[in-house]
C-alpha positions in Angstrom: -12.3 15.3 -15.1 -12.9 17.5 -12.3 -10.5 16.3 -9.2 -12.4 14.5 -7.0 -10.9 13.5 -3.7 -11.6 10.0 -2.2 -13.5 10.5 1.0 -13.7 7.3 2.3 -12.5 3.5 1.9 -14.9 0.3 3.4 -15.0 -3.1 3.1 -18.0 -4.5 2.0 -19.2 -8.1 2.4 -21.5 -10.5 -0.1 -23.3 -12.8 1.2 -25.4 -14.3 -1.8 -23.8 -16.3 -3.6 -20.5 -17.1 -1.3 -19.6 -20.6 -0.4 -18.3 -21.6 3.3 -14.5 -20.8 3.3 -14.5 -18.2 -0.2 -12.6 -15.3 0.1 -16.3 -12.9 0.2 -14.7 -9.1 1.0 -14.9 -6.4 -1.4 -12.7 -3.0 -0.8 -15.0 0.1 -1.9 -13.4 3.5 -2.0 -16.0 6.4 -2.4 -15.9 9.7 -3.9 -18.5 12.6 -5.5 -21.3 10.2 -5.1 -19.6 6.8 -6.8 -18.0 3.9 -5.2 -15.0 2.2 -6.9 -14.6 -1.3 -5.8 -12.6 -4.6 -5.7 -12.7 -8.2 -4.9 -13.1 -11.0 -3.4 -10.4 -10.4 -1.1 -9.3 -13.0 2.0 -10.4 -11.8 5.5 -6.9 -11.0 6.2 -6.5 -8.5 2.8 -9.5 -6.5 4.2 -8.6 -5.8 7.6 -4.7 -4.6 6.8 -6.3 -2.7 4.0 -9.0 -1.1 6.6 -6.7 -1.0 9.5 -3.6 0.0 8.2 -4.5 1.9 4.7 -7.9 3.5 4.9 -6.2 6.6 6.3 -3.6 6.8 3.4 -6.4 6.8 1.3 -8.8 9.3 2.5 -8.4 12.7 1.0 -5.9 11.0 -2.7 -7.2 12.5 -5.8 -9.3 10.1 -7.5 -7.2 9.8 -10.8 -3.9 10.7 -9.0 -2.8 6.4 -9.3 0.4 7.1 -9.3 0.4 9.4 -6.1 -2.1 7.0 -4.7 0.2 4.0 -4.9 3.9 5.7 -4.0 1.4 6.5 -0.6 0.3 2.8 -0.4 3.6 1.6 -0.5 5.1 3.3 1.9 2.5 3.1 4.7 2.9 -1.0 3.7 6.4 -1.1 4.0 6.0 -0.7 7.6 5.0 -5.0 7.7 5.9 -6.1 4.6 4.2 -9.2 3.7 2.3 -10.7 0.5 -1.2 -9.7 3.2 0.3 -5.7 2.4 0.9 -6.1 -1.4 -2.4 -7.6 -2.4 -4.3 -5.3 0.0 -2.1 -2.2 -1.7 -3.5 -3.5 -5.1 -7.0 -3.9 -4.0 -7.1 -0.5 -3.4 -5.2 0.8 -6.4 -7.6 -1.3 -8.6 -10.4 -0.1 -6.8 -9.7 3.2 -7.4 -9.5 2.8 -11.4 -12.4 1.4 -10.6 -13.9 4.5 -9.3 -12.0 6.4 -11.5 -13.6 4.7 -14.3 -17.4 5.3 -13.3 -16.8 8.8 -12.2 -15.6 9.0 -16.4 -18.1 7.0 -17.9 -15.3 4.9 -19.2 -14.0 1.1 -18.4 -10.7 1.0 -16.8 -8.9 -0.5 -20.6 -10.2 3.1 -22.1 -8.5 4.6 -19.2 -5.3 2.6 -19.5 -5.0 2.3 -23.5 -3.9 4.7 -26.1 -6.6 3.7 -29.1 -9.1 1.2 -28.6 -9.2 -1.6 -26.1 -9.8 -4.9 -27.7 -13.8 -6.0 -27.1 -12.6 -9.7 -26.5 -9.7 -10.8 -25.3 -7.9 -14.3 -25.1 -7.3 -16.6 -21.9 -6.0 -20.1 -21.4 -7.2 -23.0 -18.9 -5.8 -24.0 -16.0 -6.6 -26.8 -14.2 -3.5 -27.0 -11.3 -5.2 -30.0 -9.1 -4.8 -32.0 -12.4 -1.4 -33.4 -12.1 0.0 -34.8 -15.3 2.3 -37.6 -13.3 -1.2 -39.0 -12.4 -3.5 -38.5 -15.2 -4.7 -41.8 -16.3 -8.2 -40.4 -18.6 -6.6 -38.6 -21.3 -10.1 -37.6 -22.3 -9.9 -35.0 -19.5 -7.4 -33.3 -20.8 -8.8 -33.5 -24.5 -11.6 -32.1 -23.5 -10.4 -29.3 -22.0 -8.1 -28.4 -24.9 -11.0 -28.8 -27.1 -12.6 -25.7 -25.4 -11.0 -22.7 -27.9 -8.3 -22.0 -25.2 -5.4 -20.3 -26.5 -3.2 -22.9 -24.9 -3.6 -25.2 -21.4 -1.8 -25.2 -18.1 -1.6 -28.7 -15.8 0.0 -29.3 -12.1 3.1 -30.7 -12.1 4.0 -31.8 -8.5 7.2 -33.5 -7.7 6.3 -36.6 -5.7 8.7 -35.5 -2.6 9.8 -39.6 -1.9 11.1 -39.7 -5.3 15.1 -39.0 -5.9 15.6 -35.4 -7.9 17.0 -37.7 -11.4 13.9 -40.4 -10.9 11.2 -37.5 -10.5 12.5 -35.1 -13.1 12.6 -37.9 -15.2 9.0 -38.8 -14.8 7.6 -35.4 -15.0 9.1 -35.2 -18.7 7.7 -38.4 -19.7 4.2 -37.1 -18.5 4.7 -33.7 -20.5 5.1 -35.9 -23.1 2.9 -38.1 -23.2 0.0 -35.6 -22.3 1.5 -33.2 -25.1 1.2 -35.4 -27.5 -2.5 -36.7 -26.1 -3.6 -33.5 -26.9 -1.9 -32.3 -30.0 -0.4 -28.9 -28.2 2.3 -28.0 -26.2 1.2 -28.3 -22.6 2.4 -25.4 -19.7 3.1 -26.9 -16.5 2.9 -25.3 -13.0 4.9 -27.1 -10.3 3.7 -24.8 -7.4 7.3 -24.1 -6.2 7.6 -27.9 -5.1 10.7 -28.6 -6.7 14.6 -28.3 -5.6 17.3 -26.5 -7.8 18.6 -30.3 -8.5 15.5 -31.4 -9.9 14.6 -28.5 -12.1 18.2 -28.8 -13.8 17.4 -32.8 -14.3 14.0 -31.7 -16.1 15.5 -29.2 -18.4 18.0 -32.0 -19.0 15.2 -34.5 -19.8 12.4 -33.1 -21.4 11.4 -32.6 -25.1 10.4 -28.8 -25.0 8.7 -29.2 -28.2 5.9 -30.5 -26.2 6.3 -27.3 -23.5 5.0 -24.3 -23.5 6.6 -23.4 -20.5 7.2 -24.5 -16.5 6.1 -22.5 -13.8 7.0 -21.5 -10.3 9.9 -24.9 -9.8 11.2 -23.4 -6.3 9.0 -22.0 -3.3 11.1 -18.7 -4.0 12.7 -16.2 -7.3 16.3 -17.8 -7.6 18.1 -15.6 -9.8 20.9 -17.9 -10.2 19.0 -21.0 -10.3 16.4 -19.5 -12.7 19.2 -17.8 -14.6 20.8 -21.7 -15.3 17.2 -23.3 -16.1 16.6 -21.0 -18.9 20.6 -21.3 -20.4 19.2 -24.9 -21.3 16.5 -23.4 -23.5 14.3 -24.7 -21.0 10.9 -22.4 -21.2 10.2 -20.9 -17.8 7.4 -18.5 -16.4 7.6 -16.9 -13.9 6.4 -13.7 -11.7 3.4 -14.4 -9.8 4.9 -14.1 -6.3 6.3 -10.6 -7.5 5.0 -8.0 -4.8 4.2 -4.4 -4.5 7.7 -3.3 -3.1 9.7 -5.5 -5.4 12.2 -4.3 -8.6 11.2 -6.8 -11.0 13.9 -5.8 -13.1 16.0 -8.3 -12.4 13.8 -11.2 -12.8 13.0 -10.1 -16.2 16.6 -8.9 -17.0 18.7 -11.5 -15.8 16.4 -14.5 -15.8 15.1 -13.7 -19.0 12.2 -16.2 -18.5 9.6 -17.0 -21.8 6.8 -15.3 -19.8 5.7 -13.3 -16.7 3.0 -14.4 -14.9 2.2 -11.4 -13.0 -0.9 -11.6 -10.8 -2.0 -7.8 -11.3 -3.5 -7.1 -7.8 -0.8 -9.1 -5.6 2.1 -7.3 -7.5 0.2 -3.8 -5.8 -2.4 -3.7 -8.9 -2.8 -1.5 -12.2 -0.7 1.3 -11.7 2.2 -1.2 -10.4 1.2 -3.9 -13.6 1.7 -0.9 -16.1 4.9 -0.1 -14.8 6.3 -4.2 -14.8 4.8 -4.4 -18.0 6.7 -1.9 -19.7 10.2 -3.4 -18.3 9.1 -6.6 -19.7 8.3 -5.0 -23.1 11.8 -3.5 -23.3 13.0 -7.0 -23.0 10.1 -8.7 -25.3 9.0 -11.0 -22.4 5.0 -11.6 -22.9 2.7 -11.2 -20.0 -0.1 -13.8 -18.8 -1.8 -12.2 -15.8 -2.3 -15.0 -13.3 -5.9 -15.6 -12.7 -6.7 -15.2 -9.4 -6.8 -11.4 -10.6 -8.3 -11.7 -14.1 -10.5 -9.0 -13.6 -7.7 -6.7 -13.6 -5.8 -8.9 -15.5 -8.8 -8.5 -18.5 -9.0 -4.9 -18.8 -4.8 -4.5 -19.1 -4.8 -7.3 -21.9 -7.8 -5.5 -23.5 -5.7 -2.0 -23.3 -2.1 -3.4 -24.7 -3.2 -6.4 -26.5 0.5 -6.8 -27.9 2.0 -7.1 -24.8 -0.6 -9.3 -23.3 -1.5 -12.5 -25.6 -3.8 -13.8 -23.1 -5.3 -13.8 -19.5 -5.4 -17.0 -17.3 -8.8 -18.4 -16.7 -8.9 -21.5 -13.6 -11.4 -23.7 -14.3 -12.0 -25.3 -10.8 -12.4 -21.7 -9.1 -13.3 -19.3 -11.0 -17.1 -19.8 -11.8 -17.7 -20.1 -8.5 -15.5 -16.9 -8.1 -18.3 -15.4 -10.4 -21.2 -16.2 -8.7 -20.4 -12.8 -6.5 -21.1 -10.5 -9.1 -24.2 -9.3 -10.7 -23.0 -10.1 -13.7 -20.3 -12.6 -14.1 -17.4 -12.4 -16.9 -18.5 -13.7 -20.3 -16.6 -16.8 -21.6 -17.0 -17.9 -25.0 -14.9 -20.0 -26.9 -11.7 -20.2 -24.4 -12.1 -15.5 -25.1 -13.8 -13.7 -22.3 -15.9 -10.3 -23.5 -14.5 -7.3 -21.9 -17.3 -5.8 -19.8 -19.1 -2.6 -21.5 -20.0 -0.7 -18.2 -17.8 1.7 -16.8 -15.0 1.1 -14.2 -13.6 -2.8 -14.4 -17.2 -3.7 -14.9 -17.8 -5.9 -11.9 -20.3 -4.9 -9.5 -20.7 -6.7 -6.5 -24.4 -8.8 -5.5 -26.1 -7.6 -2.5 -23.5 -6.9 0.0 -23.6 -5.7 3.7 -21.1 -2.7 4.1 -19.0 -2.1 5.9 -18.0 -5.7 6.6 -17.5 -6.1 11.2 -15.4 -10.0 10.8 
């Protein structure tokens, strides 16, 4: 295409169809006529990226990524924080966004070599359900009844209990809710566990009944996480990877069962290609994390090998889809890749630029 520069980036702000508290922003980045755009973003991911990023930015070729994000990076790594990766990521997907409308083409033609897939897989996740405290099996049934490729439950450690007494009772809940269901379950405990109870679990569960656990500790041990999976214990892991981060050795060393690599907060496309070869070379699946499943949709739709499926949350993602013209289409636990141009999402009526 011809090279069109980016001449501006603004944050845009929908109102219809936003709930009090919802993360409402949308970053827009403009060239030749088109706007490329991304979101919801928090309150705090639009200002750094309008304060701090707009002038990296202005003036990027609008299929340079690559360029685009080496420029991102190093104008974030001024204040590094999780606020700078995902804002660094809004703006890269935005701009594949753009890219994608100024070529007629969604952003999986873009990123694939042959042809995206039209549909693509996800599995539920339902993280305020904790499996320690599910009495009505039935929910869970009913959820894994949906056509899902596989489930995902909380799995909190209760912080009174001793490390051997609570690993102990978060294996006989797997259980138990594994074999309600007739699948393997995967568990997130939400980085609420200590190294000592994560080694007790791997000592006491049946992993027949796991797909995999995710996130044990607030932060990546490598040594830790390196011991958990010499058990045989399944473990996911990578959705706290950001922008400025070699995943390498995460994938390398821990050699965890997946990577659940939230595509914007990692510093977005042109970063998620990147991670997802490294995790090819090492035959490590990828699960995009759903708080980015837009994203997350059109790079399992372009490399349908490496990604098996995309993580849909059932308690916040419709309402997540309420701020687009036209939400994502589930069917049968598979989601239809969008057949407009860019990532396919355009925002309802917004007021731009945004002034909170």
């Amino acid at each position: 295409m011809t090279s069109f520069t980016i001449e501006r980036l603004e944050i845009a702000e929908v109102r219809e169809g936003a709930g009090p508290g919802d993360d409402a922003l949308f970053v827009m980045v403009h060239a030749a006529g088109e706007t490329g755009c991304y979101g919801p973003v928090s309150e705090r991911i639009g200002a750094y990226a309008r304060g701090t990023l707009a002038s990296v930015v202005q003036g990027n070729p609008a299929a340079d990524h690559h360029g685009l994000l080496n420029r991102l990076r190093q104008a974030a790594r001024t204040a590094p924080s999780d606020v700078a990766s995902w804002a660094v990521g809004a703006i890269d997907c935005a701009a594949w966004d753009l890219h994608g409308r100024l070529t007629a083409c969604s952003v999986a033609d873009l990123l694939a070599s042959g042809t995206p897939q039209p549909f693509v897989a996800a599995y539920a996740s339902w993280l305020s359900q904790n499996l320690t405290s599910c009495e009505d099996l039935d929910v869970l049934r009913g959820v894994a009844a949906g056509g899902w490729r596989f489930t995902k439950w909380g799995l909190r450690r209760a912080p009174k209990d001793p490390s051997g007494e609570a690993a102990a009772r978060m294996a006989r809940a797997v259980e138990r809710c594994s074999e309600a269901i007739g699948a393997p379950v995967a568990v997130d405990a939400v980085g609420t566990w200590t190294p000592a109870v994560a080694m007790a679990f791997a000592r006491s569960v049946d992993v027949a009944g796991l797909r995999w656990l995710e996130d044990p500790l607030p932060h990546h041990d490598l040594d830790i996480y390196g011991l958990v999976t010499a058990t045989g214990l399944p473990l996911a892991v990578g959705e706290r990877v950001h922008c400025d981060e070699d995943p390498a050795g995460l994938i390398q060393y821990v050699r965890p069962s997946a990577l659940t690599l939230d595509v914007v907060g990692c510093g977005g496309l042109t970063r998620a290609r990147q991670i997802l070869d490294l995790a090819q070379a090492q035959a490590i699946p990828v699960y995009p994390h759903g708080r980015s499943i837009v994203p997350g949709l059109h790079l399992a739709a372009a490399f349908p090998d490496a990604v098996p499926a995309v993580e849909y949350r059932l308690q916040w993602e419709p309402r997540r889809q309420r701020l687009y013209d036209v939400p994502l289409q589930l069917e049968h636990g598979r989601i239809g890749l969008p057949d407009t141009p860019g990532l396919g999402t355009i925002p309802r009526s917004t007021t731009c630029p945004a002034h909170r």
